[in-house]
C-alpha positions as CSV (number, residue, x, y, z in Angstrom):
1,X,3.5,-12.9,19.4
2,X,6.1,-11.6,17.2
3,X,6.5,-7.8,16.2
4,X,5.4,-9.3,12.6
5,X,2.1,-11.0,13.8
6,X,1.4,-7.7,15.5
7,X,1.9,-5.4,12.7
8,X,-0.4,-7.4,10.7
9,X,-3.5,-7.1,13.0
10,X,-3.4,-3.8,13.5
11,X,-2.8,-3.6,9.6
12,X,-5.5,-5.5,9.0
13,X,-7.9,-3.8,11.8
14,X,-6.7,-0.1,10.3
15,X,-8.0,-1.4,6.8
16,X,-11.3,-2.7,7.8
17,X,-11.7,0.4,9.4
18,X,-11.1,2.8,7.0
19,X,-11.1,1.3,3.2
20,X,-14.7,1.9,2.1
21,X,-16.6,-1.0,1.0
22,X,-16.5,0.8,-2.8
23,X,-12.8,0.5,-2.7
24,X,-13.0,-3.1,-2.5
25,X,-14.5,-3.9,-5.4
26,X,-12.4,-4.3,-9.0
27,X,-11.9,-1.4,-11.5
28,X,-14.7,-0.8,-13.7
29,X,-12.3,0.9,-16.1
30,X,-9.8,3.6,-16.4
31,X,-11.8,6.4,-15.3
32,X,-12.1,4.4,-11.6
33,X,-8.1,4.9,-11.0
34,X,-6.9,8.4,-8.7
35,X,-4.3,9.6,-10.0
36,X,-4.4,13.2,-7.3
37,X,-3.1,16.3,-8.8
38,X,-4.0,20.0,-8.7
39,X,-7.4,19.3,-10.7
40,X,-8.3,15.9,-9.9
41,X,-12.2,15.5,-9.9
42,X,-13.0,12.4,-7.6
43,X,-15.7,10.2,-8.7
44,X,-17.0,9.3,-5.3
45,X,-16.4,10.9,-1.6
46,X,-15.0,7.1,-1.0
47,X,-12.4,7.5,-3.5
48,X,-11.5,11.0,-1.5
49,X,-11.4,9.5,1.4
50,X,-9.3,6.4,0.7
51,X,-6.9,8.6,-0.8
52,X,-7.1,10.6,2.2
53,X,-6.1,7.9,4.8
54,X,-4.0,6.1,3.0
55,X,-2.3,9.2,2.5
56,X,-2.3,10.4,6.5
57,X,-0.8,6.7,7.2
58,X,1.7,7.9,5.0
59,X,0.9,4.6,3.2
60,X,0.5,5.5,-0.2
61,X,4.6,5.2,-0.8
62,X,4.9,3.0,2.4
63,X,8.9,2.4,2.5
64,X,9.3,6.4,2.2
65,X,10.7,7.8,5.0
66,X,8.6,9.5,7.2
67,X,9.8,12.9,6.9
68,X,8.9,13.1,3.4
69,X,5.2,11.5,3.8
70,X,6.1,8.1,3.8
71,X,5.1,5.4,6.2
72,X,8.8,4.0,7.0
73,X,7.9,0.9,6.5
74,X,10.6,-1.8,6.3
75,X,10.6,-4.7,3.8
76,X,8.6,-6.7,5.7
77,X,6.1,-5.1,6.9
78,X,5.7,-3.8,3.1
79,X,5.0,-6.8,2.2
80,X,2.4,-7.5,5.0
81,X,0.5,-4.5,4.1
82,X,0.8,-5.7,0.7
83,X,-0.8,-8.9,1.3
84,X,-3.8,-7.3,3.5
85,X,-4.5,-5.3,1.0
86,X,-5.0,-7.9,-1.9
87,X,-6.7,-9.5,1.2
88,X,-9.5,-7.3,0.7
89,X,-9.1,-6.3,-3.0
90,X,-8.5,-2.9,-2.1
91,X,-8.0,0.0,-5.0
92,X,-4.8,1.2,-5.2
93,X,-5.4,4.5,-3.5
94,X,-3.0,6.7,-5.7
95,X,-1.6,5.6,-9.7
96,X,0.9,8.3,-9.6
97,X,4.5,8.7,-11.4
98,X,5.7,10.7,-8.8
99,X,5.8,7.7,-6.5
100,X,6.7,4.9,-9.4
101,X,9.3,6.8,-11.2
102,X,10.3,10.0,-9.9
103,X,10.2,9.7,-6.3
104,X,12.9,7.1,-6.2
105,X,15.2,9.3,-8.3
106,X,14.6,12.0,-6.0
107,X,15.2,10.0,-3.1
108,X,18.7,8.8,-4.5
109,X,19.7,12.0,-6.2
110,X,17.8,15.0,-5.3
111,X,18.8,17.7,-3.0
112,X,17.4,17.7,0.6
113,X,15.8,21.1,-0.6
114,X,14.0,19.4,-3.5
115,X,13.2,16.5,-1.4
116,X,11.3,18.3,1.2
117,X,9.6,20.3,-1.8
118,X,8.2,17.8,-3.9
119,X,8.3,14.4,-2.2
120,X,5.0,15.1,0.0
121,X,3.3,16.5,-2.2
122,X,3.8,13.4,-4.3
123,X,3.0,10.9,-1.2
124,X,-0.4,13.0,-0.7
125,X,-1.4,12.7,-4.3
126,X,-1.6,17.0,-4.7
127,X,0.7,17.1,-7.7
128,X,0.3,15.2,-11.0
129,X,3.8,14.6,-12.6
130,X,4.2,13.7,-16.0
131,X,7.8,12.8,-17.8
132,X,9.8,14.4,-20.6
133,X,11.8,11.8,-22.3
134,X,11.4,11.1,-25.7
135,X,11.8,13.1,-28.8
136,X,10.6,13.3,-32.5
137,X,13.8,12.0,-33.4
138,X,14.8,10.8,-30.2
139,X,12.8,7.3,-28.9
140,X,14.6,4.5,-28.2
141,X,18.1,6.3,-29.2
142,X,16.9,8.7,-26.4
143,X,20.5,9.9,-25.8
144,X,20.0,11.6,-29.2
145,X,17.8,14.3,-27.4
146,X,18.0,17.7,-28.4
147,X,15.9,19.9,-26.3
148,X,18.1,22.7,-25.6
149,X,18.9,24.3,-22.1
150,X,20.2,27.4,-22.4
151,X,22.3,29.0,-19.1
152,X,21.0,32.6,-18.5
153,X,23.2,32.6,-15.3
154,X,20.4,31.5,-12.5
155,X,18.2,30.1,-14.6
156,X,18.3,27.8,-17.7
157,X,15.9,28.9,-20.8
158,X,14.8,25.7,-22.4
159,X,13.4,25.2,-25.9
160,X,12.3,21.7,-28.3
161,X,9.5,19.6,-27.7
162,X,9.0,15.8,-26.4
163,X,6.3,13.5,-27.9
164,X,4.5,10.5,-26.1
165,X,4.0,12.3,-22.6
166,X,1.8,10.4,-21.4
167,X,-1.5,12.6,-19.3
168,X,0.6,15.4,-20.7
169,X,-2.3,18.0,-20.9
170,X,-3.4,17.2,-17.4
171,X,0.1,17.5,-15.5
172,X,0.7,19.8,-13.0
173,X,4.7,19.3,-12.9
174,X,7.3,17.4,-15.3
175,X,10.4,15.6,-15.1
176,X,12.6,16.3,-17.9
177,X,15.4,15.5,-20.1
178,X,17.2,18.4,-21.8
179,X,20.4,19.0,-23.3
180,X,23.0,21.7,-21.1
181,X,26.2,20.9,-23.0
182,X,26.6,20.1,-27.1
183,X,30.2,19.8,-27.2
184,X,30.6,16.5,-25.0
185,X,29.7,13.0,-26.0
186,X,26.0,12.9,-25.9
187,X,25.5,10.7,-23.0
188,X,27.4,13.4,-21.0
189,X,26.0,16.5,-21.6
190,X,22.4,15.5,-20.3
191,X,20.8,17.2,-17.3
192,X,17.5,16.1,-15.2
193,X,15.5,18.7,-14.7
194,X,12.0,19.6,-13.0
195,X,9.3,22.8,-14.2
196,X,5.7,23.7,-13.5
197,X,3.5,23.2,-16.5
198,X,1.7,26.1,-16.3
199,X,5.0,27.6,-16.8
200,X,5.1,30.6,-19.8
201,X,5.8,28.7,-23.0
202,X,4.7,25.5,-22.2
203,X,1.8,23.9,-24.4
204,X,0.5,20.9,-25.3
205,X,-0.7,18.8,-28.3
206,X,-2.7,15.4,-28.7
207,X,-1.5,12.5,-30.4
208,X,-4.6,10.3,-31.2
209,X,-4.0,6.5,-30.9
210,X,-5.6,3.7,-32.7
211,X,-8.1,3.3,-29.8
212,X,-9.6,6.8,-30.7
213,X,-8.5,7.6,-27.5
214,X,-5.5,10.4,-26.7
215,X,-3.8,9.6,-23.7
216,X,-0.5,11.1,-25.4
217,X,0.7,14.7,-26.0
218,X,3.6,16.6,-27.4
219,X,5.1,18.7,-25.4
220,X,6.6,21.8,-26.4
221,X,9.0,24.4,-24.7
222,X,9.2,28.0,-26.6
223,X,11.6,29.8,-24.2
224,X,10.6,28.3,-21.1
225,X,12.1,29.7,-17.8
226,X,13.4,27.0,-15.5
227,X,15.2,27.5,-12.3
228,X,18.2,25.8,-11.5
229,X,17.6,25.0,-8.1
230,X,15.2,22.2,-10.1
231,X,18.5,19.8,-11.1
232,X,17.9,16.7,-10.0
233,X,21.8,15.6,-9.4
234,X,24.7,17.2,-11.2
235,X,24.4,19.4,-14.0
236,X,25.0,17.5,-17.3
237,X,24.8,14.0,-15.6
238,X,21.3,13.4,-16.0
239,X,21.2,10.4,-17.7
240,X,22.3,8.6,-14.6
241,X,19.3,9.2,-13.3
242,X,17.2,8.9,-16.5
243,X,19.0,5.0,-16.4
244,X,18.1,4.8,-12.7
245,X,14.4,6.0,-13.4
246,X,14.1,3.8,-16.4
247,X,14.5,0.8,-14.5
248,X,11.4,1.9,-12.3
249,X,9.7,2.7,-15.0
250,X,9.6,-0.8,-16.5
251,X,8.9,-2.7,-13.1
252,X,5.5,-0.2,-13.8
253,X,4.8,-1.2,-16.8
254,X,6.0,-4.8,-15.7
255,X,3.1,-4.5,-13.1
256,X,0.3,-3.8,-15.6
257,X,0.4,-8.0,-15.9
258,X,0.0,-9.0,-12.6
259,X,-3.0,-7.0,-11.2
260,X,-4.6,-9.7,-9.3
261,X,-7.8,-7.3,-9.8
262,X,-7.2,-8.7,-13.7
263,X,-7.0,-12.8,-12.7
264,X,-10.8,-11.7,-10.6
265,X,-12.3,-10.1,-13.5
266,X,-11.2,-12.9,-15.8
267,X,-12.5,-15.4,-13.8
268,X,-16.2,-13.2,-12.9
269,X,-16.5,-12.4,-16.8
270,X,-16.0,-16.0,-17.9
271,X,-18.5,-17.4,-15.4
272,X,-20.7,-14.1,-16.2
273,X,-20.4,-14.6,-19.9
274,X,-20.8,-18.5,-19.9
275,X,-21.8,-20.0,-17.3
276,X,-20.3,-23.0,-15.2
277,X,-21.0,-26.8,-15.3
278,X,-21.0,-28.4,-11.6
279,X,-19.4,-24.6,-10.4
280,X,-16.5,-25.4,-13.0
281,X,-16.1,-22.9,-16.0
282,X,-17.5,-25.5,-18.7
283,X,-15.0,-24.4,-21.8
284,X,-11.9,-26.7,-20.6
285,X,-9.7,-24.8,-23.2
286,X,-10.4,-21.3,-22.2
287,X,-10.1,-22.7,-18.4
288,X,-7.0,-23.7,-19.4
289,X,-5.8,-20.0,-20.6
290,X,-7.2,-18.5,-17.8
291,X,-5.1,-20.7,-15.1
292,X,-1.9,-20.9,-17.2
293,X,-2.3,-17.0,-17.3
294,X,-2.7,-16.8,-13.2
295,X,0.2,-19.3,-13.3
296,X,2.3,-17.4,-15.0
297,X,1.2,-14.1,-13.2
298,X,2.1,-15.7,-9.9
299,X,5.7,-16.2,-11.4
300,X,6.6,-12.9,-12.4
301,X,4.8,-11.7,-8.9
302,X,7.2,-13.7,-7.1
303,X,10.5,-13.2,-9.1
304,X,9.6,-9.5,-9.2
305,X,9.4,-9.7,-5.6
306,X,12.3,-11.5,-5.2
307,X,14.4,-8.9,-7.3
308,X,13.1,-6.0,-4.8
309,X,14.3,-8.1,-1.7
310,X,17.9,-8.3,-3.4
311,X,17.4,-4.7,-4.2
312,X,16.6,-3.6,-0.4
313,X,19.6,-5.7,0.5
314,X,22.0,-3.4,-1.5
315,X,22.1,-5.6,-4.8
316,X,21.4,-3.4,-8.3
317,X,18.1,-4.5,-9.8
318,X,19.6,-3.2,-13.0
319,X,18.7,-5.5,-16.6
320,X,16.3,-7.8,-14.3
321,X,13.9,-4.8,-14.8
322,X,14.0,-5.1,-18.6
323,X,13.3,-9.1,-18.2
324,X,10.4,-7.7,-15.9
325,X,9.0,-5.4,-18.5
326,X,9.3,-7.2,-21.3
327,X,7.1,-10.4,-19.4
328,X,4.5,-8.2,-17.9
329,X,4.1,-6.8,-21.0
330,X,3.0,-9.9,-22.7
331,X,1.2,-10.9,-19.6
332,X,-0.9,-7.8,-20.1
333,X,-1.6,-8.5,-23.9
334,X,-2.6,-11.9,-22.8
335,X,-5.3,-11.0,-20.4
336,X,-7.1,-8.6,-22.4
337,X,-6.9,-10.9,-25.3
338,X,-8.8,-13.8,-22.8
339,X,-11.0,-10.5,-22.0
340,X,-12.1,-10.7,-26.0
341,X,-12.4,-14.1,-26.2
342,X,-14.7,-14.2,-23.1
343,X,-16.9,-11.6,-24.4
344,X,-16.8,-12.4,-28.0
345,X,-19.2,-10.7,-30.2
346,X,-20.1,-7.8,-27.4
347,X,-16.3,-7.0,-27.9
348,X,-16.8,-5.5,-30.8
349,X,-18.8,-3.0,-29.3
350,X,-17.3,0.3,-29.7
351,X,-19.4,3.3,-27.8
352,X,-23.0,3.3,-26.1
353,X,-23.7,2.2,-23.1
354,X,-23.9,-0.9,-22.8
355,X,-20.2,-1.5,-23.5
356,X,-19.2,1.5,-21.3
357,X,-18.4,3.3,-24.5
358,X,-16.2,0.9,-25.9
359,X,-14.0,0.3,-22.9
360,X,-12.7,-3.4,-23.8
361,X,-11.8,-3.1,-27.3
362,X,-10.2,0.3,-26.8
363,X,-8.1,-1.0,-23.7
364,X,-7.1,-4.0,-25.7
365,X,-5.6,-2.0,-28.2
366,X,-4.3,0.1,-26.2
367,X,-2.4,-2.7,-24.7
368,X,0.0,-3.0,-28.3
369,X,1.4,0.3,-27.0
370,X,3.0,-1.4,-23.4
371,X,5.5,-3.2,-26.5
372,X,6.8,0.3,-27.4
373,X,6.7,2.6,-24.1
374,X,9.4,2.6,-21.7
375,X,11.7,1.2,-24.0
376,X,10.5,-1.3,-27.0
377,X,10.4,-5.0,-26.7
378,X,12.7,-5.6,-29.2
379,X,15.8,-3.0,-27.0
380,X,14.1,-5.0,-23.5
381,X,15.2,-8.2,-25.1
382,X,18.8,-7.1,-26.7
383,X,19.7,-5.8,-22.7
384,X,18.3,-9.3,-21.4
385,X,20.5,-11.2,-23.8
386,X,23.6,-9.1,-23.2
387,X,23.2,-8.3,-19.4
388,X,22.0,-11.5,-18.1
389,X,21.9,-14.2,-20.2
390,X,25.5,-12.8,-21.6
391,X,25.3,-14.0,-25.2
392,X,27.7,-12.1,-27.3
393,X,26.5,-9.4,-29.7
């Protein structure tokens, strides 16, 4: 039996073992996902103790290296435990952007001091990080950024604010764009920095969305104290590794479509909702929608895939993650609009119980933001034109 074959049926064995029956079951709605931090209240002890294991395997970021609370898992074995896990329809045990967008910069730019500080805490879900990117006047121009960084010697004192931070009044840490030099071009005189939240100076204010809901802040900085020791990478070369994190950011986002817990609760609602003729979904057209959507889905799973395999091999994922973004992005809009149409009337239900106060309508709105975060689909489509398809401008 190959090493492979092994790896897999103890993989699978450790899962049956210790993934709790609860965990295997699809999202009910937002407030089902863990995303750790200093003052994360867990829904259920099975949620803890997912998190937990998954977290002792060193499995919730399981290509990290082991010294920094990965599992040190190669390529394929990731994708083995991968598979097991959608064999089961296990929760993800940790939604965290420490381990989708700042981990990886940290891992390619970071000091081995800042490393050993901050990358375990991410893997066991203890700090909630939150990023500092985009300004009032400063969005998809974010090299416009203004946020000053004053030296004071051993420390910068920073002062501006940043809008759209998403889960910005329930971070523990951010990552953070800020301008140390005003006399270079502005591209160059951008440093990466990290600071504690609860730092002096730092507050926090909601930006209300059409949904009602506030996921958003602003963030703002009134003579905030951060060390330098917390540079990611070279002072005033920052947006090397705001580029390098962007592109990790939009596989994310990209991933938002192709949640096979979505294709399941498509499927489930639909027959739920309307019933089946013979065991076949009776409304042929909406049938069709829903398996042209877990077509497509399947396609960006696999060329996503395929793009991380080239990546591992030393290849640059680069403008493939805009292609990525832009597509899941659609993808998303599309399954909550067949999430609507399944439900029809009850759709429009916007608080009370019965429709969990509200929770498909305000998710499908909420879904017209994926077009603007991360980059809007409009700038995602002018990279894919000039980067890979090479048309001229």
């Amino acid at each position: 039996m190959s090493d492979l074959n092994v790896f897999r049926q103890e993989t699978r064995a450790w899962l049956e073992a210790n993934c709790p029956e609860a965990m295997r079951t699809p999202l009910r709605s937002e407030a089902d996902l863990c995303w750790g931090g200093l003052n994360c209240v867990f829904p259920s002890e099975d949620q803890k103790h997912w998190l937990d294991s998954m977290a002792q395997k060193g499995w919730t970021v399981p290509t990290w290296p082991t010294e920094y609370g990965g599992g040190g898992l190669n390529r394929e074995q990731d994708k083995i435990l991968k598979q097991e896990l959608d064999r089961i329809q296990a929760r993800s045990p940790l939604e965290s952007f420490g381990i989708s967008m700042l981990g990886p910069a940290l891992l390619k730019f970071g000091s081995e001091a800042l490393k050993q500080q901050h990358l375990p805490r991410i893997a066991r879900g203890e700090i909630r990080w939150v990023q500092g990117y985009s300004e009032p006047n400063a969005g998809s121009d974010l090299a416009s950024l203004q946020m000053r960084a004053d030296d004071q010697g051993d420390h910068y004192n920073v002062n501006g604010s940043k809008v759209w931070t998403s889960y910005g009044d329930q971070g523990d840490w951010m990552f953070c764009l800020v301008r140390t030099d005003f006399e270079v071009k502005k591209h160059e005189g951008i440093s990466f920095v990290l600071f504690d939240m609860t730092s002096k100076g730092v507050s926090t204010r909601p930006i209300k969305l059409i949904s009602g809901k506030s996921p958003f802040t602003e963030t703002i900085l009134e003579d905030v104290r951060i060390e330098k020791d917390q540079v990611v990478g070279e002072v005033n070369k920052g947006w090397t590794v705001a580029k390098y994190l962007l592109t990790h950011e939009r596989e994310m986002i990209a991933n938002s479509g192709i949640s096979r817990a979505g294709i399941v609760a498509l499927s489930t609602t639909a027959i739920e909702q309307l019933g089946t003729d013979d065991g076949v979904l009776g409304d042929c057209l909406l049938r069709g929608d829903i398996a042209r959507y877990e077509i497509d889905e399947a396609c960006l799973t696999l060329s996503i895939e395929r793009a991380r395999d080239e990546a591992k091999a030393g290849a640059s994922l680069g403008a493939a993650s805009s292609m990525f973004k832009y597509y899941g992005t659609e993808l998303n809009k599309r399954k909550y609009e067949l999430l609507m149409t399944i439900n029809g009337l009850d759709s429009l239900a916007w608080d009370g119980e019965d429709s969990d106060d509200g929770s498909l309508p305000k998710a499908w709105l909420r879904t017209k933001g994926n077009s603007i975060e991360g980059g809007t689909s409009e700038i995602q489509l002018n990279i894919v034109a000039k980067r890979i398809l090479g048309l001229p401008g």
